[in-house]
MARKERO-329205 format. One record per residue (C-alpha): residue number from 1; residue in one letter; chain; z, y, x. Coordinates in pm, whole numbers. Each point is the difference from the previous one (the first is absolute). Layout:
SITE  nr rest kette     up  north   east
SITE NUM    A     A      Z      Y      X
...
***
This chain:
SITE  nr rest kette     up  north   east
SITE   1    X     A      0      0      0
SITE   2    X     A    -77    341    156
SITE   3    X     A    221    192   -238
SITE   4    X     A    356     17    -85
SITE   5    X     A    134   -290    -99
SITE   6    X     A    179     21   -307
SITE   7    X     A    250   -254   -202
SITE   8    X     A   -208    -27   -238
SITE   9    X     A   -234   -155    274
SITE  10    X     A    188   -230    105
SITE  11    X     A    137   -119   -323
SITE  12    X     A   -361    -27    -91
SITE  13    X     A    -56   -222    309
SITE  14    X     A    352   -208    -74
SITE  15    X     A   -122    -38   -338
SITE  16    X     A    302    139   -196
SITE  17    X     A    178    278   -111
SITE  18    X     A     97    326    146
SITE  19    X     A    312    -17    -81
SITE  20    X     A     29   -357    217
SITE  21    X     A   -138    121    256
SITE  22    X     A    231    326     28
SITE  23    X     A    332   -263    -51
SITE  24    X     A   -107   -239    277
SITE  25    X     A    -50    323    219
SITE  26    X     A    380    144    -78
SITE  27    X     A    123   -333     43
SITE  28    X     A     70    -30   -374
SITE  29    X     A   -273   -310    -33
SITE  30    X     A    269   -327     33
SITE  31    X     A   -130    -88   -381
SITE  32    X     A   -321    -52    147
SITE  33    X     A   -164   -285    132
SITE  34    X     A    -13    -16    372
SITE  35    X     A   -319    -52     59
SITE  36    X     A    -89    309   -225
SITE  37    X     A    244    153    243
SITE  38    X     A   -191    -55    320
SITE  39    X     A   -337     88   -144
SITE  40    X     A    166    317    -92
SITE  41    X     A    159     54    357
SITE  42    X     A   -321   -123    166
SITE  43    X     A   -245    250   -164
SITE  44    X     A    237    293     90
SITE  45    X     A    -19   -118    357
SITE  46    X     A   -373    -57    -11
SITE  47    X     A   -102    319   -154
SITE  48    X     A    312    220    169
SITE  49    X     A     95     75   -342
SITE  50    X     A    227    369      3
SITE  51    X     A    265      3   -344
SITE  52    X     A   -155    345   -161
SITE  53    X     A    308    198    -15
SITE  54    X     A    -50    170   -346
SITE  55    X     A   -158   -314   -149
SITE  56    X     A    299   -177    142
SITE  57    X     A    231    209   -230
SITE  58    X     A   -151     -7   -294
SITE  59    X     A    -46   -402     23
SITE  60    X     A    367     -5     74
SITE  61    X     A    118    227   -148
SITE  62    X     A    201    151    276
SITE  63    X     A    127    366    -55
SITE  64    X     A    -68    111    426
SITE  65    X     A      8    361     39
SITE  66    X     A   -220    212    203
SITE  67    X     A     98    338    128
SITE  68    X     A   -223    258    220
SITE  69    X     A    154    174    283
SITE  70    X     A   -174    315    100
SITE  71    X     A    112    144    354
SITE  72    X     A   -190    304    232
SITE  73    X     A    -35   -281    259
SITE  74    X     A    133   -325     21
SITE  75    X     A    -30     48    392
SITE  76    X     A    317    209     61
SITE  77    X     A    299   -122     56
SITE  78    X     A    179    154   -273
SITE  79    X     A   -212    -78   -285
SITE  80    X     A    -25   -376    209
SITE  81    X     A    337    -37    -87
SITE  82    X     A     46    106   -290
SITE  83    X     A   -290   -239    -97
SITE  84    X     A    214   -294    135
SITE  85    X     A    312    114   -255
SITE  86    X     A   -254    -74   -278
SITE  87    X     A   -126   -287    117
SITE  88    X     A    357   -147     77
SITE  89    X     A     54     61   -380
SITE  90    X     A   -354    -91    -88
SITE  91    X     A     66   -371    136
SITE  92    X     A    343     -3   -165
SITE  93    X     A   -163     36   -330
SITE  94    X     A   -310   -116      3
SITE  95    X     A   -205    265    -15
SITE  96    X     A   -367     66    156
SITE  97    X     A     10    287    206
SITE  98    X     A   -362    199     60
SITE  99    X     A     66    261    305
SITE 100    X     A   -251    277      6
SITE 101    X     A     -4    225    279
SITE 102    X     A   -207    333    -73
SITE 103    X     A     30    173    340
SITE 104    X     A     79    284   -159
SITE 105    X     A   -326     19   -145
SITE 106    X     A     76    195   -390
SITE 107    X     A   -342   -146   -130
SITE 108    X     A     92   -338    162
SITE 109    X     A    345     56   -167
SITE 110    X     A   -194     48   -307
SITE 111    X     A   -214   -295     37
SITE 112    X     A    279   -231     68
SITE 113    X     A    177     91   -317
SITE 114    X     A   -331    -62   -235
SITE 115    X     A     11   -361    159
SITE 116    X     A    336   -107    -50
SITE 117    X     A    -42    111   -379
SITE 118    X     A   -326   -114    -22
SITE 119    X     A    174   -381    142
SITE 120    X     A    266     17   -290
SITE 121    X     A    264     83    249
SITE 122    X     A    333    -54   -145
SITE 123    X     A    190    305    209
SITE 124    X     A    -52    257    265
SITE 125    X     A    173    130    284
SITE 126    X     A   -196    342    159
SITE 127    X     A    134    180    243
SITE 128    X     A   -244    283     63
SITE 129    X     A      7    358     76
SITE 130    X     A   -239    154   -211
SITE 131    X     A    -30   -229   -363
SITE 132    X     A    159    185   -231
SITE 133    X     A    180   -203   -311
SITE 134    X     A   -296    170   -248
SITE 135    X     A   -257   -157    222
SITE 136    X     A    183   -342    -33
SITE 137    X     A     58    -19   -333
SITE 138    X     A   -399     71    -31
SITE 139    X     A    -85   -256    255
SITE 140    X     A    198   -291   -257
SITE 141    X     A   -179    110   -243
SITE 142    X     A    267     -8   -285
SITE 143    X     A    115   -332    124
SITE 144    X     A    354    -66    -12
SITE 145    X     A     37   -116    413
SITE 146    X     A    273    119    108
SITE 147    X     A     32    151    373
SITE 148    X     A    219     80    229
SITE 149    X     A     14    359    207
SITE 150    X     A     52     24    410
SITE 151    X     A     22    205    297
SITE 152    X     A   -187    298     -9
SITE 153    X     A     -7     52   -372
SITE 154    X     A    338     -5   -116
SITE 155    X     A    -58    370   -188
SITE 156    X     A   -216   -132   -251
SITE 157    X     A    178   -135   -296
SITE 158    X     A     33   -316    -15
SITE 159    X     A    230   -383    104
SITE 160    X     A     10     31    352
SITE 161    X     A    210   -127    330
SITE 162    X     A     61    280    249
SITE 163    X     A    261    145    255
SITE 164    X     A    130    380     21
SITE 165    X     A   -231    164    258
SITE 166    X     A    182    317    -56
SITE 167    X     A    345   -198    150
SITE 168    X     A   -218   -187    297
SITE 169    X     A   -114    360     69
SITE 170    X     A    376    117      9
SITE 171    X     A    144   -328    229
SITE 172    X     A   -313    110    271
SITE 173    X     A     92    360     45
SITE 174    X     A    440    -49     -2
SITE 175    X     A   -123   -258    292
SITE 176    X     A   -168    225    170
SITE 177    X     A    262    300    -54
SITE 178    X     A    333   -189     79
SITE 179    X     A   -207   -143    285
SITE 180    X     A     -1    399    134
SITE 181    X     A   -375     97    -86
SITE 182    X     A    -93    350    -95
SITE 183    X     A   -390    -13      9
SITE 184    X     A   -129   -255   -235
SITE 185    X     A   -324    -92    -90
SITE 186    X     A   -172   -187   -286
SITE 187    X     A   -312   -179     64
SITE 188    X     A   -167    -92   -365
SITE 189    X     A   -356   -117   -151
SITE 190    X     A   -284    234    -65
SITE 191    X     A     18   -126   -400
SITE 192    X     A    384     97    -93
SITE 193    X     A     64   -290   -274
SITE 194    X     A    344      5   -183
SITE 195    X     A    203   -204    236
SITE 196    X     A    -95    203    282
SITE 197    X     A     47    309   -176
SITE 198    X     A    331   -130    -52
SITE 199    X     A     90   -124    345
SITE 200    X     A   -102    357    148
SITE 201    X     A    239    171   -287
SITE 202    X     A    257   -195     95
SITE 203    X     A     10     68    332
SITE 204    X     A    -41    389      2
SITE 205    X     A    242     37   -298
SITE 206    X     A    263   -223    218
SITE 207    X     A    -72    227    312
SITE 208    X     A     -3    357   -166
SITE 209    X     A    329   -100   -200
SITE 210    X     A    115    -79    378
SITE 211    X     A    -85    339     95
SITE 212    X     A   -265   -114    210
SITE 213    X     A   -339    133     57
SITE 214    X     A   -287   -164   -226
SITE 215    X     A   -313    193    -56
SITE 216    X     A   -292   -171   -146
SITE 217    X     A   -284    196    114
SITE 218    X     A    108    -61    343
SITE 219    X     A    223   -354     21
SITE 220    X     A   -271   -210   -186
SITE 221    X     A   -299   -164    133
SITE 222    X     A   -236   -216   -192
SITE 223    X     A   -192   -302    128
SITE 224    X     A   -189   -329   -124
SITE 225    X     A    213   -287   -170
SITE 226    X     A    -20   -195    294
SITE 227    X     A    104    -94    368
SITE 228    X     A   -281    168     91
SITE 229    X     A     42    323   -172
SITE 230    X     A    377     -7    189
SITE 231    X     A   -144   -102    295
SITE 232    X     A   -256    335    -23
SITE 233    X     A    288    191   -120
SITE 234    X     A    189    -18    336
SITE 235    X     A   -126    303    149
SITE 236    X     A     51    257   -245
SITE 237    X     A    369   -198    -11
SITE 238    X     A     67     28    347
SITE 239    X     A   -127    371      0
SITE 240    X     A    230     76   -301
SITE 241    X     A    325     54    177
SITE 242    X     A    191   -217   -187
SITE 243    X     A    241   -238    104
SITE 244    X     A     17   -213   -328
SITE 245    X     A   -295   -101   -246
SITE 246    X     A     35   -194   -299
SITE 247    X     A   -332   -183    -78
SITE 248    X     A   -124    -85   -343
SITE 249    X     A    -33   -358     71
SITE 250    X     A     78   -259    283
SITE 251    X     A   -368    -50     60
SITE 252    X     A    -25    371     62
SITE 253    X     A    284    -49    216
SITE 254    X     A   -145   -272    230
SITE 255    X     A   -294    168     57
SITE 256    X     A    189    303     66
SITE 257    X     A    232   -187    258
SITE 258    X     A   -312   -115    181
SITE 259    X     A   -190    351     44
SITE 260    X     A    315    124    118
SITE 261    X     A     59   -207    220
SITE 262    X     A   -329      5    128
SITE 263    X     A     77    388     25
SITE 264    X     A    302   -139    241
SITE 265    X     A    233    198   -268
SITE 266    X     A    292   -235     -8
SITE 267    X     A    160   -152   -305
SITE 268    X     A    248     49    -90
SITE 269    X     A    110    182    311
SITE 270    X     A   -232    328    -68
SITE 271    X     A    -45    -52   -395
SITE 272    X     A    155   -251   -232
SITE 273    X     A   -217   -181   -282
SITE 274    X     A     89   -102   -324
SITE 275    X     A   -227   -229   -199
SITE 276    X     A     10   -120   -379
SITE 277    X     A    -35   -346   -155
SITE 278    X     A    128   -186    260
SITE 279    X     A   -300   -255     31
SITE 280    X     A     82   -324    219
SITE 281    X     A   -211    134    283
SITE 282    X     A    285    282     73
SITE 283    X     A    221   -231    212
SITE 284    X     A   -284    -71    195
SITE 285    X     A   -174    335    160
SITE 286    X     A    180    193    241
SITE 287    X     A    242    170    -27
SITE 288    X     A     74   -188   -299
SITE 289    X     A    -22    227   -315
SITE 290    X     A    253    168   -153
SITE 291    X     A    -73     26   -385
SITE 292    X     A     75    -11   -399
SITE 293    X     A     13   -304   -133
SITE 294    X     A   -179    -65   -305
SITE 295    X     A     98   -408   -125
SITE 296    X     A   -386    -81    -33
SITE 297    X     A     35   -335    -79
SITE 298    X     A    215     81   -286
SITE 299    X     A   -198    205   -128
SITE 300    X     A   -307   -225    -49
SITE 301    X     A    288   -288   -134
SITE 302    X     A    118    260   -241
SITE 303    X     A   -321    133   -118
SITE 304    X     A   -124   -378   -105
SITE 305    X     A    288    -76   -138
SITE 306    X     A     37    297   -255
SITE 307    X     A   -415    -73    -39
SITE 308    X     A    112   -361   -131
SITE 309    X     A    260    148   -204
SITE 310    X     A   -262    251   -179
SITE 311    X     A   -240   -312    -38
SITE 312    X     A    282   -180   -161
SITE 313    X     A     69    286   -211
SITE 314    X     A   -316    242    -32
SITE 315    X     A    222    261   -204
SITE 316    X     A    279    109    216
SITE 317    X     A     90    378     97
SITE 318    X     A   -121    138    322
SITE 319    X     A    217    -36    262
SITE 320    X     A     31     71    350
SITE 321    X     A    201   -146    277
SITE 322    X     A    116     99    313
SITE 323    X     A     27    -88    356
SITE 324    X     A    241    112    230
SITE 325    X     A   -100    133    318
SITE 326    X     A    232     49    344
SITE 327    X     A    -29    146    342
SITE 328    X     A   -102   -280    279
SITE 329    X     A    120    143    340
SITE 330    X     A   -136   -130    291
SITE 331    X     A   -159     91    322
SITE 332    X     A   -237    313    -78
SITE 333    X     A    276    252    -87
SITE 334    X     A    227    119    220
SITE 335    X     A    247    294     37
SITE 336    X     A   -176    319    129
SITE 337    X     A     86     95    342
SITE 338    X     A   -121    391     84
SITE 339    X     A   -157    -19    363
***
């Protein structure tokens, strides 16, 4: 056969009924004969039979949900981890997890979403910077599928799982000022989203109710949302003056730490670096990177589980939980020394 083959092939070639065919497969044929079991078992062999998963359901009539996780890219650590929290919870339960991974693409985004409808997905998770709740609701189409908010979008309405940038924001810069620093910098992304907005108030509302010196025409630089853009960042950092800069992400912040170093401006000996997310990767640069912790893993655990609830129960409330987040202290910061 040069097409698919189907069970309804090879309970055509067995000479019985679907139905047999699919119990002998699932090990549910023992009130068969055993020769009718072999012929089954040898055709799937022969013809490399695949169970078609949807057919496979309705045959069964197994109730296995499906739900669609959208990320900006899959690729990163931080979204890689939280990806493994939902998978964790996706084996538990026995759902199908689909991971698409838009590279922060918003008519990839777009794309992505139209799919998982169009595939009668039972529940999304979409953490993405720029779809707004109006364009989701359009994108299902009237469809009761319930999703789940993340990340970057956490100031559309909506259920979602997210942490307090604002605080994370706070924890960097009381680091940095009990730690003796005067002249702080904040290194952000060219596209201000919410949560970076947030982690940038935090940290100049902490320092001016300090009494210290935060002006953001002249203490904030913007770069790309990547190592590379802190890595291309390191000059204008090093040529800043400051002796403290509080980066908008850790991958910022490794890049950062290698362009200054590069620049043979010492860290944290001539500026400290603070990071946020703390990805698994920060124990292993040098000097290991001080940074916020976000609990990334819970996050992705905690988003599919409230996404099973809401399948469970389609008419529940909005709700939104939260995260904590705390200061990880480790070799990047140090006290400021005036030379």
């Amino acid at each position: 056969m040069g097409k698919k083959v189907t069970i309804r092939d090879i309970a055509r070639l067995a000479g019985v009924s679907v139905t047999t065919v699919s119990q002998v497969l699932n090990g549910k044929g023992n009130r068969f004969s055993k020769s009718t079991r072999e012929k089954i078992l040898k055709l799937r062999d022969e013809y490399q039979y695949v169970p078609d998963f949807h057919a496979r359901s309705l045959i069964m009539r197994e109730n296995i949900n499906t739900i669609g996780v959208l990320v900006p890219n899959v690729s990163e650590p931080f979204f890689g981890t939280f990806v493994e929290g939902v998978q964790q919870v996706a084996r538990q339960e026995k759902l199908i997890p689909l991971i698409f991974s838009a590279n922060r693409d918003p008519k990839l985004e777009k794309a992505y979403l139209e799919q998982m409808v169009e595939r009668s997905i039972d529940g999304l998770i979409i953490a993405s910077a720029r779809m707004t709740t109006e364009m989701i609701n359009q994108a299902l189409i009237n469809r009761e599928i319930p999703y789940i908010l993340f990340d970057r979008n956490y100031d559309q309405v909506g259920t979602r799982v997210q942490t307090d940038d604002y605080h994370g924001g706070q924890l960097a810069a009381q680091h940095l000022a009990e730690l003796g620093h005067r002249k702080f910098l904040y290194l952000g992304v060219n596209h201000l989203t919410e949560n970076f907005k947030q982690r940038l108030a935090g940290f100049k509302d902490s320092l001016l109710a300090s009494h210290l010196s935060f002006n953001e025409d002249r203490d904030v630089l913007h770069t790309e949302l990547s190592r590379q853009g802190g890595y291309k960042a390191a000059q204008a950092v090093a040529e800043s003056g400051a002796t403290a800069v509080f980066t908008a992400n850790d991958d910022i912040a490794m890049g950062l730490l290698r362009g200054l170093r590069e620049l043979k401006v010492r860290v944290p000996e001539d500026i400290s670096v603070v990071g946020y997310d703390d990805i698994a990767l920060d124990e292993y640069v040098y000097p290991q990177l001080t940074t916020i912790h976000q609990p990334i893993f819970d996050l992705g655990v905690g988003a599919a589980k409230i996404l099973l609830d809401r399948i469970e129960n389609k008419h529940q409330s909005e709700q939104v939980e939260h995260f904590p987040v705390r200061l990880i202290r480790r070799e990047s910061t140090a006290p400021y020394h005036m030379v």
